[in-house]
C-alpha positions in Angstrom: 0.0 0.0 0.0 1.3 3.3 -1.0 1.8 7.0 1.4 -1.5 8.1 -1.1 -3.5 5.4 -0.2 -2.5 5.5 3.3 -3.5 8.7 3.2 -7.0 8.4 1.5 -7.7 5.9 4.3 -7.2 8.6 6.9 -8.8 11.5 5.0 -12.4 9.0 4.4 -12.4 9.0 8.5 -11.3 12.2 8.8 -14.1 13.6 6.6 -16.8 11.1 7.6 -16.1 10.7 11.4 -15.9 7.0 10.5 -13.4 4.4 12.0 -9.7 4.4 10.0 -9.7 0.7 7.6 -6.5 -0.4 8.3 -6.6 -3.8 6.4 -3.6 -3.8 4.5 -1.7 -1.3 5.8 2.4 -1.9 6.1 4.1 -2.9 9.0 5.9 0.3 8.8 4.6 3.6 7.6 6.6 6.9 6.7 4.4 9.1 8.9 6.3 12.0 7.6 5.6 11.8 3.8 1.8 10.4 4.8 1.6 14.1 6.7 3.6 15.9 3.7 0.6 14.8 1.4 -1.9 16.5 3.8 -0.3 19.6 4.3 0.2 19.7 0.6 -3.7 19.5 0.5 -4.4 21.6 3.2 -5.9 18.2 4.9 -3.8 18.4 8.0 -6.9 18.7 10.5 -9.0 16.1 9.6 -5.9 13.7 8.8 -4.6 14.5 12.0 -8.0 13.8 13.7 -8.3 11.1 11.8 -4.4 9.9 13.2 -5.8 10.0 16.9 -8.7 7.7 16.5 -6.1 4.7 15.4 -6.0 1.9 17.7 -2.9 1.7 19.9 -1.2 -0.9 17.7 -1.7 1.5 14.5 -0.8 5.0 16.2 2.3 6.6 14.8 5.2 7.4 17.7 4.0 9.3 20.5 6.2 12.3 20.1 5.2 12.4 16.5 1.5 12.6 17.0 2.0 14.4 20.5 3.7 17.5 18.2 0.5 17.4 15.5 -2.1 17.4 18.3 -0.7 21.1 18.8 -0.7 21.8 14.9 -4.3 21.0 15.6 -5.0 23.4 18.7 -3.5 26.1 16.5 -6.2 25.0 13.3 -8.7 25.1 16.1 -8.0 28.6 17.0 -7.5 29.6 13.4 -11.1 29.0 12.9 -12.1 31.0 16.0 -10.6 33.6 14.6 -12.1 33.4 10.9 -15.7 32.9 12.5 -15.4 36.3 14.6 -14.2 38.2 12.0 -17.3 37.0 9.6 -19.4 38.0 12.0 -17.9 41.0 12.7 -17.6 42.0 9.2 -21.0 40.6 8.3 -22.9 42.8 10.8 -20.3 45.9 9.8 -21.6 45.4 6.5 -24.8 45.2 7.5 -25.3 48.7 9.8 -23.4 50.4 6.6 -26.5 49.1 4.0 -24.6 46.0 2.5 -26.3 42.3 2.5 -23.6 40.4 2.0 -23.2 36.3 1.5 -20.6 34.3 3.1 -18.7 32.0 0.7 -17.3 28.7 0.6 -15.0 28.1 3.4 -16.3 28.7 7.0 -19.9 27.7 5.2 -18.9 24.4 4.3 -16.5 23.6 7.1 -19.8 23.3 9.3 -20.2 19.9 7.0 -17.4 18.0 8.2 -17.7 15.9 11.6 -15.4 18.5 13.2 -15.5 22.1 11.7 -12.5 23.4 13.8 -10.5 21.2 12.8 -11.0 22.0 8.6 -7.9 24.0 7.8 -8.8 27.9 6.7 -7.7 29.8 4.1 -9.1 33.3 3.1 -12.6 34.5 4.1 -14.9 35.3 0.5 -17.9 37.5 0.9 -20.0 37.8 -2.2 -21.4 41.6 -2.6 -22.7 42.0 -6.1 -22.1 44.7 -8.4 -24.3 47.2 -6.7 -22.6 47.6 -3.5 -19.3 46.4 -4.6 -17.1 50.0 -5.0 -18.7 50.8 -1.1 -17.7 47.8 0.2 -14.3 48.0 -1.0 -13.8 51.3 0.5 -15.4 50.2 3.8 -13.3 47.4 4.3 -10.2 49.5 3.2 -11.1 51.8 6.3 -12.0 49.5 8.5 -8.9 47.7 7.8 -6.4 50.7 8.3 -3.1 51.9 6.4 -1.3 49.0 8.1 -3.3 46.1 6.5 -4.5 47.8 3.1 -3.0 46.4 0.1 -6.1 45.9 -2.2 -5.1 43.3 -5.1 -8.7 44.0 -7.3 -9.5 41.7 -10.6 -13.2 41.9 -12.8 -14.3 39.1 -10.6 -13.1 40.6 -6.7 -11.2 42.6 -4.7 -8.3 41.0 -2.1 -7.9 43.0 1.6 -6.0 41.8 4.5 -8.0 42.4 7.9 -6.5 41.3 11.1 -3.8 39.3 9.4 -6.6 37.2 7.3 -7.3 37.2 3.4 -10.7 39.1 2.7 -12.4 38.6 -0.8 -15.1 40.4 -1.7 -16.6 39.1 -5.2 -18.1 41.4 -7.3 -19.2 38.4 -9.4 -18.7 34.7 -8.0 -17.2 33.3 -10.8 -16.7 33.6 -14.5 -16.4 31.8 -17.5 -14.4 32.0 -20.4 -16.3 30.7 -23.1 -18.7 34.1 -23.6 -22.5 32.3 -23.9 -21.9 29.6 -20.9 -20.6 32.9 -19.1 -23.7 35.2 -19.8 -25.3 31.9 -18.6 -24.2 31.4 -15.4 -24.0 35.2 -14.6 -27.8 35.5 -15.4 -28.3 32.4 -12.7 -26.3 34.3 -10.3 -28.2 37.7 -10.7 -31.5 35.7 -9.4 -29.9 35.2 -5.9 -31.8 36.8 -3.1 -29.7 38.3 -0.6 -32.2 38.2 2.4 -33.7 35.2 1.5 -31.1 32.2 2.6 -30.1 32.2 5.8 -28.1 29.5 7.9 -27.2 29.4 10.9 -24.0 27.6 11.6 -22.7 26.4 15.3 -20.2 29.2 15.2 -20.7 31.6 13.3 -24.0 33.8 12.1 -23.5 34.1 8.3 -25.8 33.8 5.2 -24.9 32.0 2.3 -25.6 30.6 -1.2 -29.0 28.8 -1.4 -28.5 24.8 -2.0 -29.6 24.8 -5.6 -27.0 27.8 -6.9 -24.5 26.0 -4.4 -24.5 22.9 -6.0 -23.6 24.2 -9.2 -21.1 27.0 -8.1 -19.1 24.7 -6.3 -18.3 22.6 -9.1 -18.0 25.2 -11.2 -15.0 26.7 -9.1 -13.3 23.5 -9.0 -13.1 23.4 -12.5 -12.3 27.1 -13.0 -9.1 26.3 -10.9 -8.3 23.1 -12.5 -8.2 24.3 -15.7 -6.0 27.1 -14.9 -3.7 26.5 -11.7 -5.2 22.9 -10.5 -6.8 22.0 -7.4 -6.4 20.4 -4.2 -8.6 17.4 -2.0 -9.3 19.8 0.2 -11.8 21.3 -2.4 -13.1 17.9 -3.7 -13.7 17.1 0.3 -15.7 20.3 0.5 -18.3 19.3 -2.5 -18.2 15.5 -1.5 -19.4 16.7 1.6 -21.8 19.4 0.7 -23.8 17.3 -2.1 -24.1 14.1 0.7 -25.8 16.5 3.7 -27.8 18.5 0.5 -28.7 15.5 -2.0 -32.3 15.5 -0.9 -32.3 19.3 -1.6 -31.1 19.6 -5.1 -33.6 19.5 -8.3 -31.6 17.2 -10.2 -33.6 18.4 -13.6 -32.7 21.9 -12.9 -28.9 21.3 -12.1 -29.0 18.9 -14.8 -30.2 21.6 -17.5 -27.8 24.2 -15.5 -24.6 21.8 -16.2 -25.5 21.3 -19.8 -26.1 25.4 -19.8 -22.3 25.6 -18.9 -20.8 22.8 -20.4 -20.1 20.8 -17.3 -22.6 17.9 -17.3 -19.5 15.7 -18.5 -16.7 17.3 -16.1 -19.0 17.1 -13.3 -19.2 13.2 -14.0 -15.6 12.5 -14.3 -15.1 14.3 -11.3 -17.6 12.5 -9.6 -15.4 9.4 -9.6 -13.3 11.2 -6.8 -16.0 12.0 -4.7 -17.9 8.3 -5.3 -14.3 5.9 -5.8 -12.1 7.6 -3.8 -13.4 9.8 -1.2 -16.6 7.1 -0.2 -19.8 8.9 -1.4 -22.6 7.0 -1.6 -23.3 6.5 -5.2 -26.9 7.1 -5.0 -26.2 10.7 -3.7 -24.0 11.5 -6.5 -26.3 13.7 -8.7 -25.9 11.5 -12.7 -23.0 9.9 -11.5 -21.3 6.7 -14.6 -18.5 4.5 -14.2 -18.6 5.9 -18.4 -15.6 8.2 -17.0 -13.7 6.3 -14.2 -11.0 5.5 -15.9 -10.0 9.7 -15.8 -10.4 9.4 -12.1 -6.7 8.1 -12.0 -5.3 11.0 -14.2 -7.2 13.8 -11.8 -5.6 11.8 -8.5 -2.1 12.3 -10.3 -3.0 15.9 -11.1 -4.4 16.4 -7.2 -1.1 15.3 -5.7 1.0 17.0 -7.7 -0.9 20.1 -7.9 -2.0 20.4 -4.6 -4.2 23.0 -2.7 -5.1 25.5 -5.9 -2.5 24.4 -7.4 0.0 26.3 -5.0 2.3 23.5 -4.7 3.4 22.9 -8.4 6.8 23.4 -8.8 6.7 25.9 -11.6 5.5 28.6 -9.1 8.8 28.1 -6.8 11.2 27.8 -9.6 9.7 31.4 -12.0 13.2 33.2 -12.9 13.9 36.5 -11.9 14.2 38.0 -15.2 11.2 39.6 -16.6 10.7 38.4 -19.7 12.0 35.0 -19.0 9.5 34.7 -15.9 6.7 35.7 -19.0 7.8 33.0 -20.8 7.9 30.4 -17.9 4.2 31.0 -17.6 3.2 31.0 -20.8 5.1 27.4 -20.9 3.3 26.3 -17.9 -0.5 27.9 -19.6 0.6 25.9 -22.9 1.4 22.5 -21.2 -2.0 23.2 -18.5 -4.1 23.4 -21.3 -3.0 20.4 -23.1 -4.2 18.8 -20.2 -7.4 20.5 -19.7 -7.9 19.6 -23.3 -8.1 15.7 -22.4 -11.3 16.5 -19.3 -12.5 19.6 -22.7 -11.4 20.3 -25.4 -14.0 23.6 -25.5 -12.8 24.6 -22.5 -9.0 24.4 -23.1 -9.5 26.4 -26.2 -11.4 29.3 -24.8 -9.2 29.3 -21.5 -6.6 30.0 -24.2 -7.5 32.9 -25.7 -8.5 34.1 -22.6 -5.2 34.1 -20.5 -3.3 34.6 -23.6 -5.2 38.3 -24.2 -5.3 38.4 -20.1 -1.1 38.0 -20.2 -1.0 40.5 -23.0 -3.0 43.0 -21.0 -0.4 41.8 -18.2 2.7 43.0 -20.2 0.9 45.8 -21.7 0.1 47.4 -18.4 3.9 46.7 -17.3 5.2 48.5 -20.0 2.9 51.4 -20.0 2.9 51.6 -15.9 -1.1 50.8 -16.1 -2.4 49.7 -12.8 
């Protein structure tokens, strides 16, 4: 049995609160590369949950685990500190005129056995186009000269408050090919603000109603595939949302809302992860076919050497210094992402072309110029 499967094993009882199956397991495992692989996936917390529940005969050295239980503390208050600041921020928001919608993340850690222990990462608020430019400019106050350094894109604008990521989307996602895009924006514009609220154990914060969820989930993890790649951590998050929501879901409206996009076929090779790999019932798998399992072990290859968005490919620590040589490192990296994209869609790798290839023109165009 390899570190990866070893690894799965731990992650399906981390994420279901389920007893570890051991059967099969080495005599000796290399409980530092097994860890590696979570960190790399931004899995440490329920791994290392996972880790604890192990009989004695299967625990790890005590001074090994005895040094992850505090990694865990620390994940523990991590989250603390995310949920007070969304509810700070939400009801700051709030006083100033500003509905706001609380995304991904804190949302979905609520769906694992233990939320404090799902490792954090930035804090998105959606805020729509209306509101957007005020809510900028309040956070920027509220956050101070100290913490200001507003990174802004056509889809959201990046803030640090109190040390933590802040995004607020203008849009939630977009699409390069220009009809699926002008498709999934018009479903987006029908969300209702006031109308979806959800009361989590920690934290007060509204979010995406189930039906728009379902499909905007997805819909990221395949907007960051095709561009940087993505991590477990984000195929853990949708496993675990569609099997507490599968009653929920109109599966001939998602159905017709996949096919509007272009990701009825994605969505089912991808579903071989969260069915094959990660234990999802197959019956709460919204159209899932064993048509497309045998991508499932291209995407796992991808996963691990991709890891969390794609932040731990090694073409991001190895971009030269020199200008135009670091240009052409990406575009070599684009060129040999989209070849691969091109195997999952070909409609998609094309678009995604001409897309970053005018967004890296732009890029250097702005450079030259001193555009901001």
């Amino acid at each position: 049995m390899t570190n990866e499967e070893v690894f799965i094993q731990l992650l399906r009882a981390g994420i279901w609160g389920t007893e570890t199956n051991t059967q099969g397991w080495p005599q000796t495992i290399d409980w530092d590369n097994v860890y590696l692989i979570a960190k790399k996936q931004t899995l440490r917390g329920p791994f290392i949950d996972a880790v604890l529940q192990l009989p004695a005969e299967k625990l790890p050295p005590r001074n090994w685990y005895q040094e992850r239980i505090k990694r865990l503390q620390t994940i523990a208050q991590e989250n603390a500190k995310h949920h007070e600041i969304i509810n700070e921020l939400t009801t700051y928001f709030e006083e100033n005129g500003i509905p706001v919608l609380q995304m991904k993340g804190v949302s979905l850690a609520a769906l694992y056995p233990h939320p404090q222990y799902r490792d954090c990462g930035d804090i998105d608020f959606y805020i729509g186009k209306n509101n957007y430019e005020k809510a900028v400019s309040l956070l920027s106050y509220k956050a101070g000269a100290s913490q200001v350094n507003v990174v802004k894109d056509d889809k959201h604008s990046s803030i640090f408050y109190k040390d933590v990521e802040i995004e607020l989307h203008r849009i939630t996602e977009s699409i390069s090919i220009p009809i699926y895009n002008k498709r999934f924006q018009n479903l987006t514009r029908k969300i209702n603000f006031r109308a979806y609220g959800n009361k989590f154990r920690c934290s007060r914060n509204n979010t995406f109603p189930v039906q728009y969820n379902a499909l905007y989930l997805f819909n990221h993890i395949w907007h960051h595939f095709c561009i940087y790649g993505i991590g477990m951590k984000q195929m853990c998050d949708w496993t675990l949302f569609l099997h507490h929501h599968n009653k929920e879901i109109n599966l001939a409206e998602l159905e017709e809302n996949l096919k509007s996009i272009g990701l009825l076929k994605p969505w089912q090779m991808f579903g071989s992860i969260a069915v094959d790999v990660l234990g999802l019932p197959q019956e709460e798998f919204p159209f899932y076919t064993a048509k497309y399992a045998r991508k499932k072990d291209k995407i796992l290859q991808l996963i691990y050497q991709d890891g969390n968005f794609g932040k731990a490919g090694n073409w991001l620590s190895k971009k030269p210094k020199n200008y135009l040589k670091r240009k052409f490192h990406s575009l070599y990296h684009w060129c040999r992402r989209l070849v691969i994209v091109a195997k999952f869609s070909k409609r998609y790798a094309l678009f995604t072309t001409i897309d970053y290839m005018g967004y890296g023109c732009k890029v250097v165009w702005n450079d030259i110029t001193g555009k901001k």
